[in-house]
C-alpha positions, 0 to 999 in steps of 0.5 A, spaced: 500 500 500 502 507 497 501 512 502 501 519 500 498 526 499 492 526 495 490 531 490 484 534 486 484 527 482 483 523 489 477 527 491 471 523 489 474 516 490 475 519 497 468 521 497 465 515 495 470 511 500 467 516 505 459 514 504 460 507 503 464 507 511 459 512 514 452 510 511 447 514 515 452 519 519 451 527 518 456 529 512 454 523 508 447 524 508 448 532 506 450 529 500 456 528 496 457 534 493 458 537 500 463 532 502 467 533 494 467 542 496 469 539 504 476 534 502 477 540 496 477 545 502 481 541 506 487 541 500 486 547 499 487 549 507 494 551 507 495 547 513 490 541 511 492 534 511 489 529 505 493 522 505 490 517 500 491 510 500 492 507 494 492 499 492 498 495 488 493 496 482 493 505 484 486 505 486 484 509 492 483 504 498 483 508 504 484 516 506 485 520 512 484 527 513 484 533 518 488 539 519 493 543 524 490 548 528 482 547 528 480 554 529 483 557 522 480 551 518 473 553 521 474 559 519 476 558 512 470 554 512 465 560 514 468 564 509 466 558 504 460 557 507 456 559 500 458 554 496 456 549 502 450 552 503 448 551 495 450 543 496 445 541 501 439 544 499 436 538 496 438 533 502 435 538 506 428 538 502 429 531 502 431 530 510 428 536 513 430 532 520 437 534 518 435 542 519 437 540 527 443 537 526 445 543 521 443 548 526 448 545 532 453 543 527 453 550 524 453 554 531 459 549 533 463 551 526 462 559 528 464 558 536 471 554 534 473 559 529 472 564 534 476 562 538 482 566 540 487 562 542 494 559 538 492 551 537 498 550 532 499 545 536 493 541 534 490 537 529 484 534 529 483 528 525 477 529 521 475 522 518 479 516 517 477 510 513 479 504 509 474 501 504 472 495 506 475 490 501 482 492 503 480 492 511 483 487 516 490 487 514 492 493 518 492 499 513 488 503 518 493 503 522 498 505 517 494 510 515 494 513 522 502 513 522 502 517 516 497 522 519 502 523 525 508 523 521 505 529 517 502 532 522 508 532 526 512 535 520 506 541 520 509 542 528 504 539 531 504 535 538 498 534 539 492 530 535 485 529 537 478 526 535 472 526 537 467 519 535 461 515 538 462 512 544 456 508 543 456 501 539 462 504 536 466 498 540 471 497 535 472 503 532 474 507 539 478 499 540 483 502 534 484 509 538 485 505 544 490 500 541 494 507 538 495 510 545 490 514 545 487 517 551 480 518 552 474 522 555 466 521 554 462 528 553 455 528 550 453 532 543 447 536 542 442 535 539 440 529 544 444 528 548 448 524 543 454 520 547 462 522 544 469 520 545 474 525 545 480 522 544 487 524 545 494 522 543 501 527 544 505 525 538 513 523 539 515 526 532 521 522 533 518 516 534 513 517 527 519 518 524 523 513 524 517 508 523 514 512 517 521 514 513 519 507 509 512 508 507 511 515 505 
């Protein structure tokens, strides 16, 4: 498997990847026109990480995305907020049950961007995924390699994610066999049960185990 940046050309196979690993989450169901405009925008965040993974046959089996210093990505997002808001009209129409959730979502996404303080020390990883072809051979956990490596050498210490804590046992396993630490809060609307985890990176370390697959 070949690890390395992706490009506009990667962005719809990505997008498809993401669809097929999360069915029924609330970036899937905005369409996949928003999830094109949403990768295309963390390529073109200057401190946007986008990594494809690709098969021995080139075709894009994986992905990992997330950006250094979350406010200023957030930022980048309202300003972009047009183009976003012309891609949900129809899902909107058709879930109008998503209004909710696209409230709390949006009101989230203006509250980080406001923030004040420096976090170029922080990624957060936004979404990861293996197509399911290609899982059960421990591609995810390279992926996640490859992701502190490039986060690391954006000057990053530390990264973090948020994911479901309930019936989602193997997903908040993975995190937990990579060293993360982890704290459970709940998201509005409904009271929706998280897991905030938490890994400091030892770029040294990232280094020296990912100087052969990038």
């Amino acid at each position: 498997m070949l690890i390395e940046a992706a490009t506009r050309r990667n962005i719809r196979e990505i997008a498809a990847i993401h669809v097929d690993a999360f069915p029924g989450h609330f970036l899937t169901q905005l369409g996949q026109p928003f999830l094109l405009h949403y990768y295309r925008l963390v390529i073109e965040y200057p401190l946007g990480i986008l990594l494809s993974a690709k098969s021995s046959t080139g075709t894009v089996c994986g992905f990992a995305s997330g950006f250094l210093n979350p406010p200023a990505f957030y930022s980048l997002f309202q300003q972009k907020r047009l183009r976003f808001g012309l891609c949900i009209v129809l899902p909107i129409l058709f879930r109008p049950w998503l209004v909710q959730r696209l409230i709390h979502n949006r009101n989230r996404v203006i509250r980080t961007s406001l923030e004040e303080q420096d976090q170029h020390h922080l990624v957060e990883l936004s979404s990861i995924a293996i197509h399911k072809k290609h899982r059960g051979q421990g591609h995810g956990k390279l992926l996640m390699d490859a992701f502190c490596h490039c986060a690391g050498q954006l000057g990053a210490t530390t990264i973090y994610l948020t994911t479901d804590a309930e019936n989602n046992d193997q997903v908040n396993n993975f995190y937990k066999r990579l060293g993360f630490s982890r704290e459970r809060f709940c998201d509005a609307p409904g009271d929706r049960p998280m897991y905030k985890h938490t890994k400091p990176l030892n770029v040294d370390a990232i280094v020296r185990k990912t100087e052969q697959i990038l």
